[in-house]
N, C-alpha and C positions, 0 to 999 in steps of 0.2 A: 371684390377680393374675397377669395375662400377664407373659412374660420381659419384652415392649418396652415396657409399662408401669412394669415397675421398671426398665430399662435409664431411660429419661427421667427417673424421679426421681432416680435416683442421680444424672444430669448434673447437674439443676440443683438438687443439693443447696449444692452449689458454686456459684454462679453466674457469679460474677468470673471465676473459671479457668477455665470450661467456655466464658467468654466472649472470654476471653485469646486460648485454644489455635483458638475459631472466626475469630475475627480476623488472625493469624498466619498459617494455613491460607487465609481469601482474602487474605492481605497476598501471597503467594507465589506462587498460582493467578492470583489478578490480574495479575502482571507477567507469569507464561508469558501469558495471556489476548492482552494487547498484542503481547507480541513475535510470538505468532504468528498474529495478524491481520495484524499490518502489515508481519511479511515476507513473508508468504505475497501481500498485497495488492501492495506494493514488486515482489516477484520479478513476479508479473502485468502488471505494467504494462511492467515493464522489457521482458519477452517481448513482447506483443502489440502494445507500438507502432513494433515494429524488426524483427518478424521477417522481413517481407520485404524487407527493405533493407541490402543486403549492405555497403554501403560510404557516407559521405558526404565530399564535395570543400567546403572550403571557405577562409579565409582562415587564414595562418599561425599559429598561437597553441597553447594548450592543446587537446589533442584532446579530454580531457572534456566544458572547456564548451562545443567544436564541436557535439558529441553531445547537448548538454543542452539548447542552445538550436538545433537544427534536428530533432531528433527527439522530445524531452519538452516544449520550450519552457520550461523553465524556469532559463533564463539569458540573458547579453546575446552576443548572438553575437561572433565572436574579428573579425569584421570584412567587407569587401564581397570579391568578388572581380570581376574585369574579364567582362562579358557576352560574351565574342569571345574568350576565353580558355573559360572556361565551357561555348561552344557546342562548340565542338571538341571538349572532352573526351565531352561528352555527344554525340559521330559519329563517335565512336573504335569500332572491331571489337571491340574487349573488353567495350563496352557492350550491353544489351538494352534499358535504360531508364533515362533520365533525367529528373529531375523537379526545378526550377526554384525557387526559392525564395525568395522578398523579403518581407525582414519591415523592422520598424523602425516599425509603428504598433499603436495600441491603440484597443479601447475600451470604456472604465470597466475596464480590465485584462483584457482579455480579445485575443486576438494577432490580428491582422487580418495573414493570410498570402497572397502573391501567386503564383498557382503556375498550372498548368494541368491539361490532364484527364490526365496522366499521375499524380498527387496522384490522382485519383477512383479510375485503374484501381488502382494500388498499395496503398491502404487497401482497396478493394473498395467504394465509397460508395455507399449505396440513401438516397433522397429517400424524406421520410413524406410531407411537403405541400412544390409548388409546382415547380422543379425547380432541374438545378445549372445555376451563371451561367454565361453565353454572351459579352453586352458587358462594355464599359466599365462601373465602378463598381453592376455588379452584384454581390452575396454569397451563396454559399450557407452558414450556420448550425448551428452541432453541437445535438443534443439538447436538451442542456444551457444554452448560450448559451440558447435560444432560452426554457426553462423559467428561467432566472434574472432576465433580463434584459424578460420579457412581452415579445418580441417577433415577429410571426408576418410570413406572406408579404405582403409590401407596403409594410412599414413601413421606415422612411427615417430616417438616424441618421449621426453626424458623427464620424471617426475622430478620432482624437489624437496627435501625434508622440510616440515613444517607446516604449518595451514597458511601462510602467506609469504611470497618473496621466493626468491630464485639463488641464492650464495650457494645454497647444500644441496648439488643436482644430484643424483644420485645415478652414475656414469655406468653402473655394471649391467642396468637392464633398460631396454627400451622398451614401451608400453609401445602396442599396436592397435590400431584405432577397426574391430569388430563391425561395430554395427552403430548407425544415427538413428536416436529415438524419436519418434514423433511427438511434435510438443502436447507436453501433457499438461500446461495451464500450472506448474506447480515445483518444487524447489531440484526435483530432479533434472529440467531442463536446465540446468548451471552445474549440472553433476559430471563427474566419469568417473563409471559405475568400472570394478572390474571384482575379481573371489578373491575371500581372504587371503589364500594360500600364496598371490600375487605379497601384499602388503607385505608378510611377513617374510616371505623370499627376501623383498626389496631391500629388506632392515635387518637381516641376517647377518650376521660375522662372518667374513671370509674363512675366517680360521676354525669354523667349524663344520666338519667331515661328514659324510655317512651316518659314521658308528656311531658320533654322539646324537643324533637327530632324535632318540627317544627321550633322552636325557632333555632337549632341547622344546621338547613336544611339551613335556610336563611347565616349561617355564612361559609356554606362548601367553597370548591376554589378548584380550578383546577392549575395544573402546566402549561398547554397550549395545545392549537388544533393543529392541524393537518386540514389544510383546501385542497379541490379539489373545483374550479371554477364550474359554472353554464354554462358560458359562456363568450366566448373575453371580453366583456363590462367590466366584473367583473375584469377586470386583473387592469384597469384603478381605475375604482370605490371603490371597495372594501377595498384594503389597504388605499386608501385614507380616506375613511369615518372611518377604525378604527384608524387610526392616531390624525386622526384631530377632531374627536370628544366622545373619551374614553380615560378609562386612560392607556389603555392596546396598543402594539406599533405590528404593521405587518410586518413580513420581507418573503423576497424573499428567499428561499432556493438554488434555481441556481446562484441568485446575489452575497448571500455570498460566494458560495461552490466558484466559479468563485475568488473572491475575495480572498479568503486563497487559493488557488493554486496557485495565482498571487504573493503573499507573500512567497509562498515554495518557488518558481520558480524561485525567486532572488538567494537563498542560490543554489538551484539546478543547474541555471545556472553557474556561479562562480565555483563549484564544476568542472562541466564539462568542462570549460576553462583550469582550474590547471589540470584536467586528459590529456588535448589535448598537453597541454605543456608539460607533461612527455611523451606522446609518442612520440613529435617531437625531445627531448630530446632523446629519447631510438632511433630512428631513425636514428640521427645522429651521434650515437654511434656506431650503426649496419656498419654505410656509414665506419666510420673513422676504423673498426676492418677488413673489408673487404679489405678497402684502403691498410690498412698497410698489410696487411695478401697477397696480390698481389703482391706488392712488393717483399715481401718473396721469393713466391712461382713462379718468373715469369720464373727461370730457368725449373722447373718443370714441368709447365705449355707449355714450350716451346719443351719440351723433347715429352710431351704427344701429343704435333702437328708431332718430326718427325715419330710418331711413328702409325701416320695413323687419331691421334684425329682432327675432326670435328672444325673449327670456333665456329659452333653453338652447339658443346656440350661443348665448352671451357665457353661460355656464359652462359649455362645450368646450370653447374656446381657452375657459381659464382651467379647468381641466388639461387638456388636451397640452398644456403647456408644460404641466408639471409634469406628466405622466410622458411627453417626450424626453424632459430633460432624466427623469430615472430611468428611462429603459437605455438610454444612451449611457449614463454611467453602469446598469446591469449588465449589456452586451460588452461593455468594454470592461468591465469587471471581472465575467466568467472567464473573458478570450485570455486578461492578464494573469490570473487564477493556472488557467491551462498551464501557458509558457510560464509564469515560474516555479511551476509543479516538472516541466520538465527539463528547466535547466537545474533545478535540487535533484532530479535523478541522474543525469548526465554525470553530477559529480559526484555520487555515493561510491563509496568503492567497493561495497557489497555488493552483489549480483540478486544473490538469495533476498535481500530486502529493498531492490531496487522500486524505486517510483515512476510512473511516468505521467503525462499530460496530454498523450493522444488515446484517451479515453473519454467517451460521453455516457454519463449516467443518466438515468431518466428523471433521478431526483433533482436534476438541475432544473427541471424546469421550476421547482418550488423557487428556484433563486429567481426568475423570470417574475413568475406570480408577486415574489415580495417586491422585487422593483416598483413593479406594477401597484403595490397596494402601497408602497411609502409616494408613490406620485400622487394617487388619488387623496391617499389621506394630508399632505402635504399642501396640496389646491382646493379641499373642499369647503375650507371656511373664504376663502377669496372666491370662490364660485359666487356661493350664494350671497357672497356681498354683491358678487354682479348681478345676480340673478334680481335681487330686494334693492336694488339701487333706484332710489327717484330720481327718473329724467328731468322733471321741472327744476327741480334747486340745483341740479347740477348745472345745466344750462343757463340759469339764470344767474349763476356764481359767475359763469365765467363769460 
């Protein structure tokens, strides 16, 4: 009989406990599984949808959910700021680029964003089908939108006031569907992009004319820039000057994004302590099933030395036991890690910070390796009791 044929019998002479210590093992792999999909996916996005955007100007409030909602969109922005206050800063010498901002509708929850082609050159935006909008109540469509929502170039669709929900459709203009963007890996694919001049039509007062449209021009407002520096000076300078002397407040988008990952990172750590302590739990569960399960087996074990077996496949064997029974809780660990990473995406109702489970990191293999080393280190002191075991007294005991 091979050593890995008796190593299995011996598991499941036990079954309950062989099935204890498997479950334990992905109870603990499972939760690293999660945490480091979803920081690892968390950290990415936070990166990729800000790294070229040094700074954003917007209305007075929390600079977080300034950040949240003009660079992730997933918050209600701190408020409008004055269009002619706005443009200035954006022809200020400190500036290289300003990119424009109005938000304030939806549809079916998805952000209908007013901005212009400074927004294209800044993300880098490539069109798969049709191209990016030019007029009025044209849209260009992220990836995504355009896969969730069955919409392609042509097709004509009615926004909604508000950043979420459909009550207030806004019935005087249809949005026409320009151009579908190529997925860009980042928060624009969940976007429809169209020019301010759109937004503000949309929310315009019927009861205003022509004549008054200068009158009207003076009162517009932006939701916030999107700023790229001129130059190092500007890093010092800039935010300082609109702080200190407007009413409108500047934040750092790497400071926050830094900032709430610092904040995840408590729940995340904590997380990972409790998964570290069920596997040292499963571990020592592995130690004490092997323990006893030696004991048992010491006559057998001893029969299998007169019978020609090896020291070091006596070792093998009790190895070979624990380090089946941990890779079986790590494989099944990672796989339930996966699936409830993407049944918590399935149900996020963000788009913008959606999670998913059909992703493989390479870092998983460290979860592989740890299996690997809580089985070795779990059967090494039963090894080499098999290893150091005297045939005669056992033999002769029994």
């Amino acid at each position: 009989m091979s050593p890995l044929k008796i190593s299995w019998k011996s598991i499941w002479s036990k079954p309950l406990s062989s099935a204890l210590n498997v479950m334990l093992i992905a109870f603990g792999i499972g939760i690293l599984t999660i945490l480091l999909l979803a920081s690892t996916q968390i950290s990415d996005k936070l990166e990729n949808n800000s790294k070229d955007i040094d700074l954003v100007v917007g209305a007075k409030g929390s600079p977080l959910q300034l950040i949240l909602s003009s660079i992730y969109y997933v918050d209600f922005p701190t408020g409008n700021i004055p269009l002619k206050e706005a443009m200035e800063l954006a022809h200020s010498p400190f500036v290289k680029r300003a990119v424009p901002l109005a938000l304030g509708d939806n549809y079916n929850g998805i952000r209908i964003v007013g901005t212009d082609s400074n927004f294209v050159k800044v993300y880098n935006l490539r069109v798969a089908k049709g191209e990016i909008w030019s007029r009025e109540f044209e849209t260009t469509i992220g990836s995504d939108v355009a896969k969730e929502q069955r919409l392609k170039v042509g097709d004509k669709f009615y926004g909604a006031h508000g950043l979420t929900g459909n009550t207030d459709v806004h019935m005087g203009h249809k949005y026409i569907v320009s151009g579908i963007l190529k997925n860009q890996g980042n928060v624009t694919d969940n976007l429809i992009l169209t020019n301010v001049q759109s937004v503000w039509e949309m929310h315009e007062d019927p009861d205003h004319h022509e004549a008054e449209v200068p009158k009207y021009e003076e009162e517009r407002e932006l939701t916030s820039l999107l700023i790229q520096y001129r130059s190092p000076m500007s890093v010092v300078m800039f935010p300082r000057m609109v702080n200190g002397s407007t009413n409108m407040q500047a934040t750092s988008p790497a400071q926050e994004s830094t900032r709430l990952f610092s904040l995840i990172g408590v729940g995340v750590d904590t997380l990972k302590w409790f998964a570290l302590m069920i596997m040292l739990i499963a571990a020592i569960s592995v130690f004490v099933n092997l323990y006893n399960s030696l004991k048992e087996r010491n006559y057998d074990l001893a029969i299998m030395r007169t019978l020609g077996a090896s020291r070091g496949k006596l070792f093998f064997i009790i190895i070979s036991e624990g380090v089946m029974l941990t890779i079986a809780g790590t494989i099944l660990g990672i796989a339930l890690g996966h699936l409830a990473l993407q049944i918590i995406g399935y149900y996020q109702e963000s788009n913008q910070a959606k999670l998913t489970g059909l992703v493989v990191l390479k870092a998983e293999i460290y979860l592989f390796v740890s299996g690997l080393a809580i089985g070795i280190f779990a059967s090494i002191i039963p090894a080499i009791q098999a290893y150091r075991a005297n045939i005669s007294n056992i033999l002769s005991k029994n």
